[in-house]
Each structure stands twice: as C-alpha cells, then as structure tokens.
ZALO-36733 format. One record per residue: residue in one letter; x, z, y of N, C-alpha, C, CB in turn. Coordinates in steps of 0.001 Angstrom, whole numbers, padded with zeros to 6 digits, always signed. Glycine has a CB too. Layout:
N
aXZYXZYXZYXZY/...
//
This chain:
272
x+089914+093029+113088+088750+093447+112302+087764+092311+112217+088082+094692+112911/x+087046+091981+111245+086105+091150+110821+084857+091474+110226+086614+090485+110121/x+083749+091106+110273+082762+091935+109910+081731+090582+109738+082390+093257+111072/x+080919+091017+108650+079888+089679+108272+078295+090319+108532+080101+089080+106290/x+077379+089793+109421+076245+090401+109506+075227+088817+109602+076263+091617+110910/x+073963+088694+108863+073322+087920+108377+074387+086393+107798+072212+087789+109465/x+075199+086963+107332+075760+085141+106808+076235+084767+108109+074326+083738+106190/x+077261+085180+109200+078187+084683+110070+079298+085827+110201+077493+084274+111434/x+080086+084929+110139+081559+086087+110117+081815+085850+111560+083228+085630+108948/x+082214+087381+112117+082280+087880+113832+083555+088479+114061+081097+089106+114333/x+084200+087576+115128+085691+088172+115078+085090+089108+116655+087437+086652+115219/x+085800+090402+116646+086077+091278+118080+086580+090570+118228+086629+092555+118444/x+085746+090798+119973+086167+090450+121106+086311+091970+121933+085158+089322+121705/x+086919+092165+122526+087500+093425+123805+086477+092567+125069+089951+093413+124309/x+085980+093663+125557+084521+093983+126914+085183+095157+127357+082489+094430+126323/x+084514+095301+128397+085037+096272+129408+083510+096539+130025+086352+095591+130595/x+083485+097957+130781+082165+098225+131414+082026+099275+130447+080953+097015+131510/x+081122+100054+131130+079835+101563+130459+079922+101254+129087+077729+101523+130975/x+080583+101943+128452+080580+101962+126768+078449+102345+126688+082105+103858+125876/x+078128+101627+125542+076745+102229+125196+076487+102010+123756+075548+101582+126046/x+075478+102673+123300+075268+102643+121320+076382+101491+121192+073218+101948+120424/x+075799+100273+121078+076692+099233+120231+077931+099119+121677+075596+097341+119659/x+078258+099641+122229+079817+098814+123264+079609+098075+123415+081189+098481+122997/x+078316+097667+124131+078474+096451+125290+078728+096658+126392+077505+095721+125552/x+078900+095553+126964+079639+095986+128065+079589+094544+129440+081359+096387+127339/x+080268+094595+130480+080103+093041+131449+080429+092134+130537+081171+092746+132876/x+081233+092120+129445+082138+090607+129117+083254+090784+130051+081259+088947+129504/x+083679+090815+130643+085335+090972+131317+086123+091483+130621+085586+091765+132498/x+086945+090590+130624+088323+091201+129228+089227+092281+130421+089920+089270+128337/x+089130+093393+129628+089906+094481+130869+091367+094608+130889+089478+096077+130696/x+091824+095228+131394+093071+095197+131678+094204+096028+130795+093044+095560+132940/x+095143+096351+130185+095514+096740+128675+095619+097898+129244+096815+096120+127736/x+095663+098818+130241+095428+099851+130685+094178+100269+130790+095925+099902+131576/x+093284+099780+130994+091951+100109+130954+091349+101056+129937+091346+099007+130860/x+090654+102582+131002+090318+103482+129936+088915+102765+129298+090107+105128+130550/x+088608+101919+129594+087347+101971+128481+087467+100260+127999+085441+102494+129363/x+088206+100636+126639+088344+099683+125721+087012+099431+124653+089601+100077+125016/x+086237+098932+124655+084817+098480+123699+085469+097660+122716+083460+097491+124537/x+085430+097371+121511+085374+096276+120315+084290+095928+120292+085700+096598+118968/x+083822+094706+120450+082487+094208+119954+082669+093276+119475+081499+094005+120709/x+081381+093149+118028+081677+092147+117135+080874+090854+117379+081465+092653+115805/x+080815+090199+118633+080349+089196+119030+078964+089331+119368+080604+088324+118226/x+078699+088356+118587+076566+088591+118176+075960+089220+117612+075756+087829+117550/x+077090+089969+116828+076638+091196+115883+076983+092370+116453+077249+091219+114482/x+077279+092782+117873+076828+093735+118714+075682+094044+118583+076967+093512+119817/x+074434+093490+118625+073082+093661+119086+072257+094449+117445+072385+091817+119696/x+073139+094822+116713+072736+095804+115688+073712+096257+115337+072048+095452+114631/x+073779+097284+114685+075357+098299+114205+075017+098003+112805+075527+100418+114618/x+076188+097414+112026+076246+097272+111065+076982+098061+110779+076347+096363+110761/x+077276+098247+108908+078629+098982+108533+079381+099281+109136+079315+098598+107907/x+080415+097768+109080+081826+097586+109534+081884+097907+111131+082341+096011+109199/x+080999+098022+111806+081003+097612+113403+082096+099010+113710+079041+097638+114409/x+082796+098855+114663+083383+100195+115350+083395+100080+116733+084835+100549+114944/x+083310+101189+117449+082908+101161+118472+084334+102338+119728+081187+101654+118120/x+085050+101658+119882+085835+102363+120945+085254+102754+122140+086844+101644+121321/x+084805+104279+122281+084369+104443+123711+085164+104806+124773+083490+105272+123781/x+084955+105582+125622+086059+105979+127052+086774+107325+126447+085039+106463+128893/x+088152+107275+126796+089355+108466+126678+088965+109246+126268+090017+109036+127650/x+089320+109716+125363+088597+111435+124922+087660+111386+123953+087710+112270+126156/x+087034+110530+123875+085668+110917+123183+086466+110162+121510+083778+109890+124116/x+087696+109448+121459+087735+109470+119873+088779+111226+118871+088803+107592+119541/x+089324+111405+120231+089597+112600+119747+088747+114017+119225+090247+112834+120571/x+087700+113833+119982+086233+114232+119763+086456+114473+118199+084948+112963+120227/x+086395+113006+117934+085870+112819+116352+086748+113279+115608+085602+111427+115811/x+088416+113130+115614+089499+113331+114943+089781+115285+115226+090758+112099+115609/x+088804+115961+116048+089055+117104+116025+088002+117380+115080+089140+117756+117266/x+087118+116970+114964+085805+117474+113896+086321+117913+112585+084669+116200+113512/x+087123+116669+111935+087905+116791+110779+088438+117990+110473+088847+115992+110797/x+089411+118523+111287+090334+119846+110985+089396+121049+111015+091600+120096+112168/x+088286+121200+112253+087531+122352+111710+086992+122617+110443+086627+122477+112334/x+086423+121099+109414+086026+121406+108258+086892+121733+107323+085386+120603+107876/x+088592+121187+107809+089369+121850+106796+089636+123445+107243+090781+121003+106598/x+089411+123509+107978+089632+124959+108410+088717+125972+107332+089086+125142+110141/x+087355+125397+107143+086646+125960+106253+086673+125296+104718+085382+125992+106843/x+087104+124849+104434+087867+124175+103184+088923+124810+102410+088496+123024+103589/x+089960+125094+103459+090897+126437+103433+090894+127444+102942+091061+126924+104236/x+089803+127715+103782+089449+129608+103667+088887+129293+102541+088287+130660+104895/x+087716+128355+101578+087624+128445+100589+088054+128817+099334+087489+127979+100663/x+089435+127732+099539+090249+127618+098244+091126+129471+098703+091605+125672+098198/x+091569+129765+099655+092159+131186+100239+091726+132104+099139+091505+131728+101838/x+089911+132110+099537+089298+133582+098847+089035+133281+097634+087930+134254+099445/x+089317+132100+097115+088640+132026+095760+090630+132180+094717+087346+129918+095580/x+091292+131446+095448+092654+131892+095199+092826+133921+094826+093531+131321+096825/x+092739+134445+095913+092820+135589+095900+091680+136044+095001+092886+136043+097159/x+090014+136186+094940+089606+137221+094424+089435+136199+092812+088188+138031+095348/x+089756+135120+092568+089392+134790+091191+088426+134444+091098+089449+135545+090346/x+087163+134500+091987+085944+134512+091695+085475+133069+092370+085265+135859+092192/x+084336+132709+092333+083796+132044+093822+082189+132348+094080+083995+130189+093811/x+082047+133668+093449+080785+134458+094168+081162+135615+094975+079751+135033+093114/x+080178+135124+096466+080302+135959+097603+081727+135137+098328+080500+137770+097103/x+081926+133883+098238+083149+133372+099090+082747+133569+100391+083575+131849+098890/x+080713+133476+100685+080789+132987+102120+081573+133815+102912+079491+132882+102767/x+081687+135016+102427+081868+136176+103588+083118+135550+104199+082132+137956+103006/x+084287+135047+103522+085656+134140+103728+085467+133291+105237+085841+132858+102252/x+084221+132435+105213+084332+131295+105827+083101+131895+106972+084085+129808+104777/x+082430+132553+106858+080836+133148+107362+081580+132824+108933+080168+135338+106841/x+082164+133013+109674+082337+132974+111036+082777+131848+111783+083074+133835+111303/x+083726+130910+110968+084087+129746+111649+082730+128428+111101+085919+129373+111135/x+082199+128863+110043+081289+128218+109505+079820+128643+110375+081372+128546+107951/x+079727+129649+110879+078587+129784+112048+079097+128739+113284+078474+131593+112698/x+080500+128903+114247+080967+128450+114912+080962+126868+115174+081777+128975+114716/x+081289+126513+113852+081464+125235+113982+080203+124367+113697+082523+124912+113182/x+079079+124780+113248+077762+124193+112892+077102+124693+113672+077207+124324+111658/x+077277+125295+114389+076534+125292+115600+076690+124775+116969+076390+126273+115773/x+078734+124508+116994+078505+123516+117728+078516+121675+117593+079234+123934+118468/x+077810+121914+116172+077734+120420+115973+076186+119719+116922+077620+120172+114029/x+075623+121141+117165+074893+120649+118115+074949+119451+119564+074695+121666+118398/x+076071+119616+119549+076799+118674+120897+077104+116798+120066+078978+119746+121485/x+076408+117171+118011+076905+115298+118343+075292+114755+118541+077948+114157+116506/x+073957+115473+118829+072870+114827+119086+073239+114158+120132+071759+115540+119230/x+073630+114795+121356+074355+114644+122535+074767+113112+122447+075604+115708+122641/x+075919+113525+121676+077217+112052+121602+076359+111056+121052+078848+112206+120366/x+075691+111097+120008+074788+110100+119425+073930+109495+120508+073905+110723+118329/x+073322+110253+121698+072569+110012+122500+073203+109304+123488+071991+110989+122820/x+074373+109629+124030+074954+108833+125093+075978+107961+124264+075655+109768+126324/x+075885+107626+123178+076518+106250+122542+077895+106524+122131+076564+104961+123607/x+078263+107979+122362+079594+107897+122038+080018+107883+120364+080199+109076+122768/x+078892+108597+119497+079337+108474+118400+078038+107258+117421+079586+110146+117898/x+078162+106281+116912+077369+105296+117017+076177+105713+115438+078443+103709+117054/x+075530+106158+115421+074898+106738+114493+073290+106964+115622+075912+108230+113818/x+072574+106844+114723+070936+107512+115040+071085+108581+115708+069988+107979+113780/x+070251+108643+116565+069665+110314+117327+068901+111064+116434+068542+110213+118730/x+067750+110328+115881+066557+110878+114888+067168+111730+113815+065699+109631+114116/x+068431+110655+112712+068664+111256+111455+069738+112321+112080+069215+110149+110171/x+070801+111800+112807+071361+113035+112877+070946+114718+112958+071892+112783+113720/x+069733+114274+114568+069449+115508+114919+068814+116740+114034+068743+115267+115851/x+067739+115380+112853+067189+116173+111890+068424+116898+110837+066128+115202+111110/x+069527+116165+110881+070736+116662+109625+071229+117867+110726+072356+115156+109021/x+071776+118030+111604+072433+118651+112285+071515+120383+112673+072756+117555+113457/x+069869+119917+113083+069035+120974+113539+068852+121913+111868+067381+120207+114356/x+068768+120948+110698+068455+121944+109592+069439+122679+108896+067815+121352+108634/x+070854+122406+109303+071882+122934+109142+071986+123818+109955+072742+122258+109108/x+071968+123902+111189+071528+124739+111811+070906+126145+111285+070849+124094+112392/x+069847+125982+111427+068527+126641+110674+068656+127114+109995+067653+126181+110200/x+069417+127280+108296+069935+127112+107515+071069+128109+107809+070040+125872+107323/x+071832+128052+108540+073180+128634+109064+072277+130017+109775+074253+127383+110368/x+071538+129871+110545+071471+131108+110993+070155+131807+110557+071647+131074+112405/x+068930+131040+111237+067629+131360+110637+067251+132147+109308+067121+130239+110488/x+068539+131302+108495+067971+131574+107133+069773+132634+106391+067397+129480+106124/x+070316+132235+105942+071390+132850+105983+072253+134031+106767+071786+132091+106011/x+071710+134056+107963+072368+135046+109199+071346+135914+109153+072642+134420+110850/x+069931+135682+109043+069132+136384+109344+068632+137306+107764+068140+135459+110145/x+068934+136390+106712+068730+137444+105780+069591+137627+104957+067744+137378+105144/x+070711+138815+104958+072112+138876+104349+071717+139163+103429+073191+139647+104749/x+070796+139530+102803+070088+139881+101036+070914+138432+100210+067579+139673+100908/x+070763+137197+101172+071044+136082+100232+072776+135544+100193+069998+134796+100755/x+073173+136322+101282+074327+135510+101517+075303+135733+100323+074990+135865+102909/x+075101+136378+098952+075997+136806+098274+075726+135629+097102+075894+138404+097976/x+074431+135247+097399+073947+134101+096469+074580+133022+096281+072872+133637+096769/x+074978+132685+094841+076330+131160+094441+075332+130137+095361+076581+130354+092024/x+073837+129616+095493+073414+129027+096314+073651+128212+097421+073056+129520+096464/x+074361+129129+098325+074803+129426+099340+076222+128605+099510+074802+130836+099367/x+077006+129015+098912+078438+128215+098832+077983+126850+097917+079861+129282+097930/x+076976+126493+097163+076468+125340+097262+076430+124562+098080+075696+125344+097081/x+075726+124789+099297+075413+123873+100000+077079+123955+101050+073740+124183+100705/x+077193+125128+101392+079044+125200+101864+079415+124136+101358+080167+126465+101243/x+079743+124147+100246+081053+123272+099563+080014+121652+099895+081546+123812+097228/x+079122+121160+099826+078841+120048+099930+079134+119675+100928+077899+119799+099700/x+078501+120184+102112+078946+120132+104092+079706+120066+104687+078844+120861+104902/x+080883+120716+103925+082310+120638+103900+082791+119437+103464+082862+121597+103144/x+082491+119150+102329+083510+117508+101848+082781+116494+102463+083610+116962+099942/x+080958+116509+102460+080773+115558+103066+081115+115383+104675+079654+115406+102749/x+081506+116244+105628+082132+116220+106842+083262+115877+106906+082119+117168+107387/x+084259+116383+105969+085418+115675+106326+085810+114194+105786+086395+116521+105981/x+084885+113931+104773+084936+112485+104573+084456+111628+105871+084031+112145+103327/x+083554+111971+106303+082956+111615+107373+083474+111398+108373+082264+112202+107624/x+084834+112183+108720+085271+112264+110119+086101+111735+109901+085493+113327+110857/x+086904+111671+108563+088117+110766+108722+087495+109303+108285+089508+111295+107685/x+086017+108995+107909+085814+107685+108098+085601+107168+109276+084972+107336+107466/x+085155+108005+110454+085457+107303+111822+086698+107869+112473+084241+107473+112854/x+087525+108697+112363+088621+108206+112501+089691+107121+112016+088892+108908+112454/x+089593+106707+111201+090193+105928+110770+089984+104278+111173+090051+106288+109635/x+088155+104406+111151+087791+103090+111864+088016+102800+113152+086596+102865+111807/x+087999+103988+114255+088590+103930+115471+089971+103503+115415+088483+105127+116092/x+090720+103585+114564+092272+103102+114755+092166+101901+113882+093592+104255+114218/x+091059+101403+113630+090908+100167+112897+091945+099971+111658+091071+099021+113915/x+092225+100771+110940+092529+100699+109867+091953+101879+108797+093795+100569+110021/x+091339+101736+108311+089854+101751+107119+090385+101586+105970+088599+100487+107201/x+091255+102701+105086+091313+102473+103883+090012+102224+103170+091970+103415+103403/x+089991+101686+101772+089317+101232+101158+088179+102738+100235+090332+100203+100415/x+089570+103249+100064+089132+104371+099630+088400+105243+100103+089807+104842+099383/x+088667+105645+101201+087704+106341+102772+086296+105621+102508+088471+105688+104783/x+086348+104640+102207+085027+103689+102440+083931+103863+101440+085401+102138+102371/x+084882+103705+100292+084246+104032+099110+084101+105455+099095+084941+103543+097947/x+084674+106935+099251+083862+107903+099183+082751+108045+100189+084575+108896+099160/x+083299+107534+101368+081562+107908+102075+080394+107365+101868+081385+107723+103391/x+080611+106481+101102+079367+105400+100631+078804+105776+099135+080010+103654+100546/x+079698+106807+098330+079990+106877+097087+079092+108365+096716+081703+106824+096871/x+080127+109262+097237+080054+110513+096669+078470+111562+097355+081716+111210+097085/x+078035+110857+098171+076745+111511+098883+075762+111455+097603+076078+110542+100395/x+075916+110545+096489+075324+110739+094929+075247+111796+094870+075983+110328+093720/x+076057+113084+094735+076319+113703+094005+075923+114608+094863+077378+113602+093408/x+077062+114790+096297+076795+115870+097372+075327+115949+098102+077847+115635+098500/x+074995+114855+098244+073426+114825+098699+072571+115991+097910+072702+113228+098302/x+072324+115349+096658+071387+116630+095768+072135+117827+096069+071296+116487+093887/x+073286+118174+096032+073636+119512+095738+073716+120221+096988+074887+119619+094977/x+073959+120003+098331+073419+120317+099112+072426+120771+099463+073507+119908+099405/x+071504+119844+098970+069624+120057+099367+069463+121002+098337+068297+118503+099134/x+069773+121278+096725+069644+121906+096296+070080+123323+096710+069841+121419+095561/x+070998+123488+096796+071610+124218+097701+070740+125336+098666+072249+123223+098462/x+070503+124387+099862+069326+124863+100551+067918+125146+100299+069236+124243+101275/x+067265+124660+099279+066153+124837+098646+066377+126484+097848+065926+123447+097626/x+067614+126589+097478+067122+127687+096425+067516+129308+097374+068233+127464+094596/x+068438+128692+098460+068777+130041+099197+067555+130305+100246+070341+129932+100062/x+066375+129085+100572+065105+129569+100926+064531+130065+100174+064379+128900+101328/x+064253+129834+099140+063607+130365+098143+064086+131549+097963+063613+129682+097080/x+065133+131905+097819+065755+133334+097315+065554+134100+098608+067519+133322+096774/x+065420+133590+100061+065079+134800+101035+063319+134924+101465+066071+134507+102571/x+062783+134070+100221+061382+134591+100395+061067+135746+100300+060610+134152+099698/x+061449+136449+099196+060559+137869+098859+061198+138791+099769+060644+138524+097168/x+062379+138771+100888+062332+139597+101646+062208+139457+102935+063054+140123+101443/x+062107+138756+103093+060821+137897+104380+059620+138175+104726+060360+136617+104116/x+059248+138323+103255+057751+138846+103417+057624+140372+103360+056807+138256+102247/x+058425+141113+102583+058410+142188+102516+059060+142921+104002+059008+142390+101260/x+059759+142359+104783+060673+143099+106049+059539+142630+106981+062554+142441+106503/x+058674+141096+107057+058145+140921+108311+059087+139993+109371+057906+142339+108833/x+060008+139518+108871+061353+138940+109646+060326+137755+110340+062973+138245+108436/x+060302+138219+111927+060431+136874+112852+058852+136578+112414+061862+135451+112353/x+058296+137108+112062+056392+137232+111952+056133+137708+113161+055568+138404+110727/x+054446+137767+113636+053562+137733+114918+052349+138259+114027+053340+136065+115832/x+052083+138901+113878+050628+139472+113391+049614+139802+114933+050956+141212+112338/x+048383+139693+114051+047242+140051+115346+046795+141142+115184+045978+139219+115538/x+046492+142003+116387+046010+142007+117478+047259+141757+118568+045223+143245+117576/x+047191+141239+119207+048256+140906+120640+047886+140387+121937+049243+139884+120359/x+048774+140714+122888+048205+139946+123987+048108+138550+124064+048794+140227+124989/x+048625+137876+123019+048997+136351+123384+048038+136162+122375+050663+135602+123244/x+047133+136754+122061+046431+136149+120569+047111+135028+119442+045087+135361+121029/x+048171+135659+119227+048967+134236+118717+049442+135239+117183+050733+133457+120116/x+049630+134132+116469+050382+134767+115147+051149+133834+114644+049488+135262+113976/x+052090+134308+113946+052747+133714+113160+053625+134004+111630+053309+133402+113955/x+053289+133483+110832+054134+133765+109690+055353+133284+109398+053587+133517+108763/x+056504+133834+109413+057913+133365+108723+057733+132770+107658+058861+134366+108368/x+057071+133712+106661+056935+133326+105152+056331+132362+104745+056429+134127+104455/x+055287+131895+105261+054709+130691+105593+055302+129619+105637+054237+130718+106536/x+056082+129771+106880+056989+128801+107704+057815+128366+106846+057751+129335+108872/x+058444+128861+106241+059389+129054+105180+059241+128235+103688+059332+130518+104950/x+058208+128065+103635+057438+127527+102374+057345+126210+103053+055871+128307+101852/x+056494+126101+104078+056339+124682+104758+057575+123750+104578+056101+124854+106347/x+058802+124189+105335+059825+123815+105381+060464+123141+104135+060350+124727+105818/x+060271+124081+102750+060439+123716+101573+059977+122326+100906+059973+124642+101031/x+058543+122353+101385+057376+121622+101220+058382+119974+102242+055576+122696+102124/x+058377+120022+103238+058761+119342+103883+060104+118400+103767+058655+119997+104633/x+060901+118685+102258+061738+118410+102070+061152+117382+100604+062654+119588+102162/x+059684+117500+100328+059641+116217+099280+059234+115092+099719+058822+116357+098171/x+058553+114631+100828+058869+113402+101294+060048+112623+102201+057974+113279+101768/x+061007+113844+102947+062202+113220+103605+063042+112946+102742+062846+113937+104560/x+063500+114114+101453+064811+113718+100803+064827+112352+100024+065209+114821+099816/x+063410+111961+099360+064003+111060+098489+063937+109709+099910+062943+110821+096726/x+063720+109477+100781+063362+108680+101843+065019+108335+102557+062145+109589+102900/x+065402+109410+102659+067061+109453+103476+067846+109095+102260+067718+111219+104233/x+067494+109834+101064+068498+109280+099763+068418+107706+099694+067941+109918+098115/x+067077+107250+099090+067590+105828+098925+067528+104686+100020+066898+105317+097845/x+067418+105694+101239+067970+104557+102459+069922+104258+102702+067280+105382+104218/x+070359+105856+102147+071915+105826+101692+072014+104947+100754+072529+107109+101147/x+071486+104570+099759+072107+104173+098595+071711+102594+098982+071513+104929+097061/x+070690+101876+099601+070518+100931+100107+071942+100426+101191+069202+101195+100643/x+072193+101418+102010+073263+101336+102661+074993+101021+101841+073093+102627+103361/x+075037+101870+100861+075934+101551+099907+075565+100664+099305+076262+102369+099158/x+074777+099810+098869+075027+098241+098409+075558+097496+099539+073649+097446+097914/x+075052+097605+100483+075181+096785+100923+076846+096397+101967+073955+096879+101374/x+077460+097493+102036+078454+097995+102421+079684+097538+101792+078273+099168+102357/x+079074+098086+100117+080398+097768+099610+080204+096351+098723+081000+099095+098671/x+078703+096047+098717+079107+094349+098576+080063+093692+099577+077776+093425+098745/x+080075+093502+100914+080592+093603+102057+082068+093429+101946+080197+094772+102627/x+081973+094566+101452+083523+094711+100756+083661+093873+099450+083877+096370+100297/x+083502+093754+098907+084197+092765+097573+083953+091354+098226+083250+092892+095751/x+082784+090884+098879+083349+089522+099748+084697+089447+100194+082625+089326+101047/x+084598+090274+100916+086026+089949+101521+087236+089918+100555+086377+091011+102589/x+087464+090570+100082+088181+090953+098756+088391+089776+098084+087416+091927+097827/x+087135+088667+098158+087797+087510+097270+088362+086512+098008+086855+086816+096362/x+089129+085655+097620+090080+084313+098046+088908+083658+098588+090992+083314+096718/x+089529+083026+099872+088536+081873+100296+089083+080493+100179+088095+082032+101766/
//
C-alpha cells in the first residue's frame, strides 16, 4: 500500500505495540505471528489520511466485516416485503426489529472510535450514530402514528446503502485490497444519500409533531416536585432547527474529502 500525504509518497512499515487512533506503536518489527499487526504509513501516521489503514489486535477487523451483513440483513427484508406486497409503503414494519437491534447496537462504534479500533472521529460519529439512534426509537418507536409514513423508509433505505458501502470500504482496506469502485461509491454516492436521509428524518419529525403535542409524549408540565418542565414538542422543533447549521457543515466537509481522495486516486493512476 502507498499513500501520498502533503507531497511525500509513504511506503508501510509493520510496528508492533498497543494499536492506537493512527497504529502507532514501539517501532519493533513483530514477529509474523504476532496478534497485533499495525500498518503505518511512515510520517504520515501522525494524521489519518484517506488511504491510511489501520490493522488493530485479533478480532476487532471482524468487528467491521460483521457490520456489513447486518445491513444486508435489512436490505433483504426490504427487497422481501416490497417483493411480496408490491408496494413500498409501510415496508418498515418488514425490517422494524432487526433495524431497532442493529442501530442501537451501533452504539458500541463510539466505543471503537474511542479506543482506536475503528479509525474515524469520536465527535462526528457519535453525533451520526446518537441521532440515528433518536430517530430509531425516540421518534419512530415512540410514535407509531408515523411509522407507516414513505418518510420513514427514506431515511431506511439511505442508512442501509450508506452502511454497507461503508463496511465493505473498511473491510476491504483491512485486507488491503480497495477496489476502485468501493472507493468511488463511498466518496461518491453520500451526494445523493446524504440529503435523502436528512430529508428523510426531517419530515418523519415533522410528521410526529401534531401528535406529540396532542398525546403529551415524554412532556413535564408544572406544578411538580422537581419544579422542572419540559416540552417534547419543543424539543422536537429545536432538534429540527439544529439541523441548519450542522448539515450543510458535515456535507461540504464530505465533498471536500471527496476531492481530495479521489484526486489521490487519479495520481496514482497515471504513469510515472
């Protein structure tokens, strides 16, 4: 593997020691048995670029290569119920349980992000991972008025392709072979899936406003012992609100990322 970061091309080198964010490690070339194999790309360890990949200790790349199949699992059941009823309104009910299951325990990659095993931000993840979340249960679990809403399998179907693109782009980089193509959709298609996602989620909040307010769901009104109140419906709006200065901020920090990625790529690509 080869990788270019400020104008110097960095061949891996194999380290040994405490895998961490970037796989550094003592410098001791370990032993070909050795469970904790690191790739590091020289001097360009000391920031994660694109190309960088990061081998941590036993187990933890299977981690990643199991992520993949749960989203086809819900990928499946998609094409299943929409096969059978003809339709693709009201699919969630199809996927509603492994799709609670499995996004909720995506809670565990803040975790991995945190102890270096999966090499990505703590910040963006946790914020992508906690509002999916949220989203999954808060908002969807808690008010089945919406779950019949095309909305809804909006943002499904985006979470879905963009995950399994995702997982087989670090799987694939863990076995250091990185089709081109892999590369180009994860850098590519978040165009498209990005908005429709967020859209997605924007309109199935919106659609469980008016019975939010009308049921009282997860509100605190006063008089109480805790003198405390709180509005859902409120909350709910905020949240909405809160999505016009992050989205366009995370969007064209992606699309910054895709220049620069797949320039990256056509360097190499040409004759030297």
């Amino acid at each position: 593997m080869r990788c270019t970061a400020r104008g110097r091309v960095c061949a891996p080198r194999a380290v040994s020691g405490p895998a961490s964010h970037f796989g550094s490690g003592s410098g001791a070339r370990p032993s070909p048995r050795s469970p904790l194999l690191v790739l590091e790309s020289g001097s360009c360890a000391s920031r994660l670029s694109p190309c960088s990949v990061t081998v941590t200790p036993a187990g933890c790349p299977g981690s990643l290569s199991l992520s993949r199949p749960r989203w086809l699992v819900i990928a499946v059941g998609l094409v299943r119920a929409y096969l059978a009823k003809g339709s693709y309104h009201s699919l969630y009910y199809s996927i509603e349980k492994p799709l609670k299951f499995f996004q909720t325990g995506a809670l565990l990659e803040i975790l991995h992000c945190a102890l270096g095993i999966v090499p990505s931000s703590v910040v963006l993840t946790a914020f992508q991972v906690m509002s999916r979340v949220f989203l999954t249960w808060a908002v969807t679990h808690s008010v089945k008025e919406v779950q019949s809403e095309d909305s809804v399998l909006l943002f499904v179907v985006a979470w879905t392709i963009t995950e399994i693109i995702r997982y087989s782009f670090y799987t694939f980089s863990l076995l250091n072979h990185l089709p081109y193509l892999i590369k180009w959709a994860r850098y590519t298609l978040f165009i498209v899936l990005y908005p429709m996602g967020v859209s997605g989620e924007l309109l199935t909040i919106y659609a469980a406003l008016p019975f939010v307010r009308q049921s009282g769901l997860y509100s605190i009104s006063l008089p109480n012992k805790y003198n405390f109140s709180f509005d859902y419906y409120t909350f709910l709006i905020l949240v909405m609100i809160s999505y016009i200065p992050i989205f366009p901020q995370l969007y064209f920090h992606m699309l910054h990322q895709r220049r620069k990625v797949l320039s990256h790529t056509e360097e190499h690509k040409k004759p030297e």
